[in-house]
VOSE-473321 format. One record per residue: x, y, z of N, C-alpha, C, O in turn; residue in one letter. Coordinates in steps of 0.05 Angstrom, whole numbers, padded with zeros to 5 digits, always signed. Example, Ala and Ser with C-alpha at 12.3 -4.5 7.8 and 13.67 -1.06 7.14 Angstrom:
% VOSE-473321
+00264-00114+00156+00246-00090+00156+00264-00066+00156+00285-00066+00169A;+00257-00045+00142+00273-00021+00143+00258+00001+00157+00268+00023+00161S;
//
This chain:
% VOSE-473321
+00795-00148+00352+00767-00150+00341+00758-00180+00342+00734-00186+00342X;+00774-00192+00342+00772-00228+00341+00757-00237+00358+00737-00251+00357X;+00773-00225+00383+00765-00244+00408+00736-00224+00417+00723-00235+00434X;+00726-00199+00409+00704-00189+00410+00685-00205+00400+00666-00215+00411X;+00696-00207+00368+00670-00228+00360+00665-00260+00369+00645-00274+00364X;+00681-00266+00379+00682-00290+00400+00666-00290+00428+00650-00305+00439X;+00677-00268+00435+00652-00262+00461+00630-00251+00452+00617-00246+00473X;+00613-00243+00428+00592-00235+00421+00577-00266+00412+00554-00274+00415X;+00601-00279+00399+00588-00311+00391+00578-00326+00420+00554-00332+00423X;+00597-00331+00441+00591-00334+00470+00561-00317+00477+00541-00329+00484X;+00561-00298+00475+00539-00289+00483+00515-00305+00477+00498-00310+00494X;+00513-00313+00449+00489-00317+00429+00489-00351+00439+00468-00363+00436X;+00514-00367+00450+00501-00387+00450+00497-00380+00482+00475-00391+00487X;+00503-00372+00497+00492-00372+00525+00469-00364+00531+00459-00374+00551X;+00452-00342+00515+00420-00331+00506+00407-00364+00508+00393-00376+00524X;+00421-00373+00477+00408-00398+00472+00411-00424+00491+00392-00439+00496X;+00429-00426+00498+00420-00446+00522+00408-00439+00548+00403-00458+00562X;+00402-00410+00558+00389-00410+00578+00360-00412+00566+00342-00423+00580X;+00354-00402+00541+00333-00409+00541+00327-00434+00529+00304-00437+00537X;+00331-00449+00520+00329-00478+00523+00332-00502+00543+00326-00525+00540X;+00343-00490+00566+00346-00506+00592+00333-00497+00606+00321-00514+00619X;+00325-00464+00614+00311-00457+00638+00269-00467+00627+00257-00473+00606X;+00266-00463+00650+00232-00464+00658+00211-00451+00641+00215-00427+00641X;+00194-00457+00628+00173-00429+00618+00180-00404+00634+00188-00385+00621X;+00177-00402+00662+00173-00375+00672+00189-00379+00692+00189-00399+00706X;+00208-00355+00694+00237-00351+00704+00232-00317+00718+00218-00299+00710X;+00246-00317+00736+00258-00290+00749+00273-00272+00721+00292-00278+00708X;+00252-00246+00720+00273-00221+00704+00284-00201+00714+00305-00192+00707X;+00264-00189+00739+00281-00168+00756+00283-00178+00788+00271-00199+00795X;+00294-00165+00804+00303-00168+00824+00307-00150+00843+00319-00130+00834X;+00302-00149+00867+00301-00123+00885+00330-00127+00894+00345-00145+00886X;+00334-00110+00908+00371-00104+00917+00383-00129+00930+00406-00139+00931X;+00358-00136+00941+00358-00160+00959+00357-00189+00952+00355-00210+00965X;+00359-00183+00927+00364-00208+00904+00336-00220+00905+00334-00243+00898X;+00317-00207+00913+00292-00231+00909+00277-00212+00886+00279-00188+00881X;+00259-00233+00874+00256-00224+00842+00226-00209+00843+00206-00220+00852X;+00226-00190+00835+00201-00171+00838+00180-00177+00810+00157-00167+00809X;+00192-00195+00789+00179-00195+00765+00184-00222+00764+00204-00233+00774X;+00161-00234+00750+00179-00259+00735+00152-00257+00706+00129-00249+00703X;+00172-00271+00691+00167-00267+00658+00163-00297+00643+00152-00315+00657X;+00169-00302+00621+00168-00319+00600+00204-00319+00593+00217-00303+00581X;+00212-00340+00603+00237-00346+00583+00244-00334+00553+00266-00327+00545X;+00222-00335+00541+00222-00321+00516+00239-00281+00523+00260-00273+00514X;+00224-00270+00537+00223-00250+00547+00258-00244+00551+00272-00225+00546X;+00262-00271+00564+00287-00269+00579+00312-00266+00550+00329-00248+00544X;+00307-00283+00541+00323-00289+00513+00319-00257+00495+00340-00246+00488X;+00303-00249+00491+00303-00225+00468+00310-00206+00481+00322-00189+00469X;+00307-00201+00514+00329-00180+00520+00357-00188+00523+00370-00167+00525X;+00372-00208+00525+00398-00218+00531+00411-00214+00506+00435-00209+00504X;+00386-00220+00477+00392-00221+00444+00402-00183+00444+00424-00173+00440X;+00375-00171+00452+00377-00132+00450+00400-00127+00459+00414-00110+00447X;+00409-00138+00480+00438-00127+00495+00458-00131+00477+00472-00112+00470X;+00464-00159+00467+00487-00164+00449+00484-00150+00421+00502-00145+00405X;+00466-00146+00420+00458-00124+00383+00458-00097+00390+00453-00084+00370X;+00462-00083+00409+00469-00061+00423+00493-00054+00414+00501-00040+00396X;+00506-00069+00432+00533-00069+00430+00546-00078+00415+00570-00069+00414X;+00539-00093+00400+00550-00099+00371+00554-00070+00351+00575-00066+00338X;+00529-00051+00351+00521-00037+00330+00532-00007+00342+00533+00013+00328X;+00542-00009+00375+00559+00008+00382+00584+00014+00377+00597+00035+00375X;+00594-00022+00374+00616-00019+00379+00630-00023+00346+00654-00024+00343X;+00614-00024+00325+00625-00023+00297+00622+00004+00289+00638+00014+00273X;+00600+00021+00298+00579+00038+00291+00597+00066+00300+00604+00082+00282X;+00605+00071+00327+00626+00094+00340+00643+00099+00318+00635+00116+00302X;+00659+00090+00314+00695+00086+00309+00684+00107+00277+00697+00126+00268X;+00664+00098+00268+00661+00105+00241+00650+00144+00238+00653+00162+00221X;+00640+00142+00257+00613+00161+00259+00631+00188+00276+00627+00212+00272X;+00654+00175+00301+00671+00194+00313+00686+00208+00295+00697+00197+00275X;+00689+00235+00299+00709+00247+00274+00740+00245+00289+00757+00260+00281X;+00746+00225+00309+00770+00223+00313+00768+00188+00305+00784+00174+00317X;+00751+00176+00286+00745+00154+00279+00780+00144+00273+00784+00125+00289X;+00793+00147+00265+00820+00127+00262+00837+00123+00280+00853+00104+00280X;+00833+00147+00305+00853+00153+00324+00840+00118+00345+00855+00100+00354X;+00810+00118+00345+00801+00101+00359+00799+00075+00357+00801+00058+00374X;+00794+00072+00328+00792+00042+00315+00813+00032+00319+00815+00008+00322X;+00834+00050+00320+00869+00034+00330+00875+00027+00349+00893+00010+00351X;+00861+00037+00371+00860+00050+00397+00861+00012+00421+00842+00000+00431X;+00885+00008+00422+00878-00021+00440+00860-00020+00460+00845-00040+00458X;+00855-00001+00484+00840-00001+00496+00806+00003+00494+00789-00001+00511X;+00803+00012+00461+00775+00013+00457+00767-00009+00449+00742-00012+00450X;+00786-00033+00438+00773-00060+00438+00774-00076+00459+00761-00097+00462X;+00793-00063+00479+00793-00081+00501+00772-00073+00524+00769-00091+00541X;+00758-00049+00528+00744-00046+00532+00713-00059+00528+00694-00066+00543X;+00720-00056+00497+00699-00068+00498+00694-00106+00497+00671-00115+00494X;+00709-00117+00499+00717-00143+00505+00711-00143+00533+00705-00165+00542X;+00711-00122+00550+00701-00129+00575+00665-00127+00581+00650-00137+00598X;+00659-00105+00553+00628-00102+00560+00609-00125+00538+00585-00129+00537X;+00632-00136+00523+00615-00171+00508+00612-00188+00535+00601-00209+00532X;+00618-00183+00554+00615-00206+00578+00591-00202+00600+00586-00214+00621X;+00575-00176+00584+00558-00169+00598+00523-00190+00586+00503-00195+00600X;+00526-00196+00565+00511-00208+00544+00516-00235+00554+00496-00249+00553X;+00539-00247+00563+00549-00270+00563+00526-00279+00604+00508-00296+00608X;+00537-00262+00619+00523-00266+00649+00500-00263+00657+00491-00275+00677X;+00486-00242+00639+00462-00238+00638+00449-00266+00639+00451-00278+00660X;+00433-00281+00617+00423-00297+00613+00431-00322+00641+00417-00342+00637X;+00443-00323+00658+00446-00338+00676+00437-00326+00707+00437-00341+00726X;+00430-00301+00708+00413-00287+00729+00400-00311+00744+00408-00324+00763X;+00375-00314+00727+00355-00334+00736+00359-00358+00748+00342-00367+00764X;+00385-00374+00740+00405-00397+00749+00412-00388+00777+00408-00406+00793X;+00420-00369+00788+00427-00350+00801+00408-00360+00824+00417-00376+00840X;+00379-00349+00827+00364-00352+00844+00355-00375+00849+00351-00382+00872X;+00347-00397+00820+00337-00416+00818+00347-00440+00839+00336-00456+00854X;+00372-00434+00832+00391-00455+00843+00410-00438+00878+00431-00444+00888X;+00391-00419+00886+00391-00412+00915+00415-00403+00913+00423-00405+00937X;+00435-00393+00898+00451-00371+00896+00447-00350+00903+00427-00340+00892X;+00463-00332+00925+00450-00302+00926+00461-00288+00900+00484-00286+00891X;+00435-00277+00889+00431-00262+00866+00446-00229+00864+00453-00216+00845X;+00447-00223+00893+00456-00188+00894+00484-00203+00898+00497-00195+00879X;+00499-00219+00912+00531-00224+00914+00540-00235+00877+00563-00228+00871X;+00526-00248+00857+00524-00260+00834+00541-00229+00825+00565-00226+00821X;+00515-00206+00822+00517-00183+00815+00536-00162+00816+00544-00148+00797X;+00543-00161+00842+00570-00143+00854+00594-00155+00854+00612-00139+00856X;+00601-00179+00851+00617-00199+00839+00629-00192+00806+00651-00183+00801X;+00608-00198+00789+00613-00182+00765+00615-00162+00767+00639-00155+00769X;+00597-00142+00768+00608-00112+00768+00631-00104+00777+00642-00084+00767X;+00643-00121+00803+00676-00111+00809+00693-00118+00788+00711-00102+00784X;+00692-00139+00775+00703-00156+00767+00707-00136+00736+00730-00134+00726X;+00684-00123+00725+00675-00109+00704+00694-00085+00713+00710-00073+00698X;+00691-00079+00740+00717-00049+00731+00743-00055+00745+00759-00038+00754X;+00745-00079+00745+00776-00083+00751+00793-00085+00723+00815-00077+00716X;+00770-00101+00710+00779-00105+00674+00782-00074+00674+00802-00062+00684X;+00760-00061+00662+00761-00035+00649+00776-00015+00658+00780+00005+00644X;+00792-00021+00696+00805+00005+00699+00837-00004+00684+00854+00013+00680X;+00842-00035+00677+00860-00032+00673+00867-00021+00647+00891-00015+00642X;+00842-00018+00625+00843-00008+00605+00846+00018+00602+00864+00029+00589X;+00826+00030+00615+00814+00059+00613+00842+00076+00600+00844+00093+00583X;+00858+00064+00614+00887+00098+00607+00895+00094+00584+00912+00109+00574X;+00885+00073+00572+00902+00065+00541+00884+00069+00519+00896+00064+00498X;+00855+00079+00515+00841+00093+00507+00853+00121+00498+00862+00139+00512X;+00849+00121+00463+00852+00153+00455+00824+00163+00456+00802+00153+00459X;+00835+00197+00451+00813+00216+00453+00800+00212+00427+00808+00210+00404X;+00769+00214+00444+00748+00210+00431+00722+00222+00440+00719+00231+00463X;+00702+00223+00420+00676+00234+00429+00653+00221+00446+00635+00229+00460X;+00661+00200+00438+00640+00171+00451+00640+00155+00467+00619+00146+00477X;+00670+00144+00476+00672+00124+00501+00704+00136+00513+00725+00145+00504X;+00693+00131+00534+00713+00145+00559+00700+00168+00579+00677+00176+00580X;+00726+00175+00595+00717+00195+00614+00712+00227+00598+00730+00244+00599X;+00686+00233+00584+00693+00255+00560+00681+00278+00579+00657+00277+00585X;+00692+00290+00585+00692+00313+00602+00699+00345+00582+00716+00342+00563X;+00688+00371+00586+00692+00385+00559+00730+00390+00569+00744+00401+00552X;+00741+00384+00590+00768+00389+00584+00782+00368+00578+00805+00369+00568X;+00770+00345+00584+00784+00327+00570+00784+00319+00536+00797+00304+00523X;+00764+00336+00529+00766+00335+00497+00775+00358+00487+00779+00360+00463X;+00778+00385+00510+00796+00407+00496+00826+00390+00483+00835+00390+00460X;+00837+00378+00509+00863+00373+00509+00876+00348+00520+00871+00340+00543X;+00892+00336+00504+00901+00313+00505+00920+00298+00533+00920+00276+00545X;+00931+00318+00535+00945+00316+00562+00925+00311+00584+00929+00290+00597X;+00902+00325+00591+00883+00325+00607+00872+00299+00600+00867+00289+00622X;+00864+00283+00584+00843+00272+00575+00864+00242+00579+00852+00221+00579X;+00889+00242+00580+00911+00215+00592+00915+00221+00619+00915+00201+00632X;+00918+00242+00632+00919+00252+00659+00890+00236+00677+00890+00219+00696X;+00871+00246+00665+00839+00235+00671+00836+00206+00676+00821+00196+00692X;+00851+00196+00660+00842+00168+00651+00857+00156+00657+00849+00133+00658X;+00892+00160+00667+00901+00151+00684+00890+00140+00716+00891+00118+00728X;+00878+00167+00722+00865+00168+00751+00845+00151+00756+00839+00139+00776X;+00832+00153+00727+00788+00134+00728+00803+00116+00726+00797+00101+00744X;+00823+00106+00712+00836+00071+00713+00833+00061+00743+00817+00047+00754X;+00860+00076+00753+00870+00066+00789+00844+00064+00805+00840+00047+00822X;+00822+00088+00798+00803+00086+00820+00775+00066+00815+00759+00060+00833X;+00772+00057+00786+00760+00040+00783+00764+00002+00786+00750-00018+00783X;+00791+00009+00794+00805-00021+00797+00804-00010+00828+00782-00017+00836X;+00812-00002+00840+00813+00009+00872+00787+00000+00892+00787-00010+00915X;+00759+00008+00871+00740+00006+00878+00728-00019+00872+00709-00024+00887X;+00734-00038+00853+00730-00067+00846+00745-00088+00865+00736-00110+00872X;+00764-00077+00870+00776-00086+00897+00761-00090+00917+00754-00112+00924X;+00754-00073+00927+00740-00064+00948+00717-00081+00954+00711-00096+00972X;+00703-00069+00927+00671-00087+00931+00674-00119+00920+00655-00133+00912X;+00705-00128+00921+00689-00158+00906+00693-00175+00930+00680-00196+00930X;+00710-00169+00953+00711-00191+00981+00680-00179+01004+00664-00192+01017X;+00682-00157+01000+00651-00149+01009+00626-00159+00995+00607-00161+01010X;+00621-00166+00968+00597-00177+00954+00601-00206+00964+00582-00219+00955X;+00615-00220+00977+00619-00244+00982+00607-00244+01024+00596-00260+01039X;+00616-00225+01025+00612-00227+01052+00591-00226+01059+00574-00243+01066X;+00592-00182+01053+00554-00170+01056+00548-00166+01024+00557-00151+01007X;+00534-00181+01024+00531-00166+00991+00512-00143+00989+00514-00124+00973X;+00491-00147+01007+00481-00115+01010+00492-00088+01018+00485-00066+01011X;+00509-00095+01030+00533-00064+01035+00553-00060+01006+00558-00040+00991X;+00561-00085+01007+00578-00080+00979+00566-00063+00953+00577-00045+00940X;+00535-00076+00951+00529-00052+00927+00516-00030+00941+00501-00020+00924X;+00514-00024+00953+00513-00003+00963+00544+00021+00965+00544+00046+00961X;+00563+00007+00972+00586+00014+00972+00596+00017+00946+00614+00033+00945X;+00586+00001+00915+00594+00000+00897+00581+00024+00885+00594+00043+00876X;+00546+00024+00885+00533+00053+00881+00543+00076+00889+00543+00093+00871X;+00554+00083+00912+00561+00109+00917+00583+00105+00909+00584+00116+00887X;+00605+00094+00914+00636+00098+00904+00633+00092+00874+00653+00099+00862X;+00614+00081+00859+00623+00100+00830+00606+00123+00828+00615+00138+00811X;+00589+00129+00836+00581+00166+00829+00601+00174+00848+00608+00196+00838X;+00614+00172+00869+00629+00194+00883+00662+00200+00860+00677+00220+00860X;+00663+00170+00843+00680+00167+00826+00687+00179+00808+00709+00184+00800X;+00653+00187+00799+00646+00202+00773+00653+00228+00783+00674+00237+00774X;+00643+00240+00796+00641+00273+00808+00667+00277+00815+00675+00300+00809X;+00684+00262+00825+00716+00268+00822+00721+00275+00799+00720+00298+00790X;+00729+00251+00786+00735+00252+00756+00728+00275+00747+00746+00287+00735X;+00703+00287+00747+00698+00318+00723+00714+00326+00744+00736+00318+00740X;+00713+00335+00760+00725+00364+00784+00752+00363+00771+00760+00382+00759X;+00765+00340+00773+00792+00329+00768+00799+00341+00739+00809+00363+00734X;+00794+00329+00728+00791+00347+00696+00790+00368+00698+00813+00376+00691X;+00773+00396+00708+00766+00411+00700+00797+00427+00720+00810+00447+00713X;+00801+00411+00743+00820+00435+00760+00851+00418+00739+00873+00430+00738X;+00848+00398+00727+00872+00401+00714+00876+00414+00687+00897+00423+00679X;+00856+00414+00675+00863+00438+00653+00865+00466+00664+00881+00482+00654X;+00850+00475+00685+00844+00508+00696+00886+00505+00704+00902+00523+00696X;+00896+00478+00723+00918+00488+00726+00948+00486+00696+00968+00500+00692X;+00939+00468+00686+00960+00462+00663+00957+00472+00637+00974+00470+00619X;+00938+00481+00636+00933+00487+00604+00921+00500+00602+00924+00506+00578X;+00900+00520+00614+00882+00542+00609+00908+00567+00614+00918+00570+00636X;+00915+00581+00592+00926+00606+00593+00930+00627+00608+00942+00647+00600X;
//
């Protein structure tokens, strides 16, 4: 929980110094192609980077309590380490705009983290207990326990597999990479349930 609230503190001063160093009016969104389709008020920039980290703050105190497997989770190493990987999302954000400003490609910036984001989390994912709220919650993976470490074994390997993949490609093409990153995690996801559902139909459904 420590080092959560350490990266949530990180967050709040990185909000605050981008907006104290960047420009009145800064890049907020961005087409695939990393060129920016909007540009805003620094202000703008700061109160969504602030919404993201109070999000997740109020998720991640807020679950554990509210889940009726609330103790199995709050114990649970992988649900803080998990989420130690999504305080770093609060933390990169606010430097987007640095990104373009300073002639960085913005879509390689992007697919860079995001690999980087499920190389962390696949190494977590399998060390996650069953729960209602975060993980692969599939209805057989919350019938049954075996299924639901079986599951999450698999979304681990294939989310680090696929972070692999797309983080020497976001460097190369970075337009193929997220492209490659978009479909290989929905083709990820649609495994995963199938996967679940044909492992309870074979191990545990009666």
């Amino acid at each position: 929980m420590r080092i959560n609230l350490a990266l949530a503190g990180a967050g709040l001063l990185a909000n605050l110094y981008a907006f104290f160093s960047l420009p009145r009016r800064v890049p907020l969104h961005f087409e695939l192609s990393g060129n920016p389709d909007r540009w805003g008020s620094k202000g703008e920039l700061f109160f969504t980077g602030m919404g993201i980290l109070v999000v997740l703050l109020l998720v991640y105190f807020l679950v554990p309590r509210i889940d009726p497997k609330r103790k199995s989770l709050w114990t649970s190493r992988g649900y803080h380490l998990l989420f130690s990987a999504m305080f770093l999302i609060p933390i990169f954000f606010p430097f987007l705009p640095y990104f373009y400003l300073h002639r960085f490609p913005v879509t390689s910036a992007v697919v860079v983290f995001l690999s980087l984001l499920l190389v962390i989390m696949g190494n977590y994912l399998p060390s996650i207990k069953p729960n209602y709220f975060v993980g692969i919650r599939t209805p057989w993976t919350l019938e049954d326990e075996r299924v639901w470490r079986r599951t999450h074994r698999v979304g681990g390997w294939g989310f680090v597999l696929l972070g692999i993949i797309t983080l020497p490609l976001a460097i190369l093409f970075p337009k193929m990479a997220l492209a490659v990153f978009l479909v290989g995690l929905s083709a990820l996801i649609v495994f995963l349930i199938i996967y679940s559902y044909l492992l309870w139909k074979r191990e545990i459904k009666p």
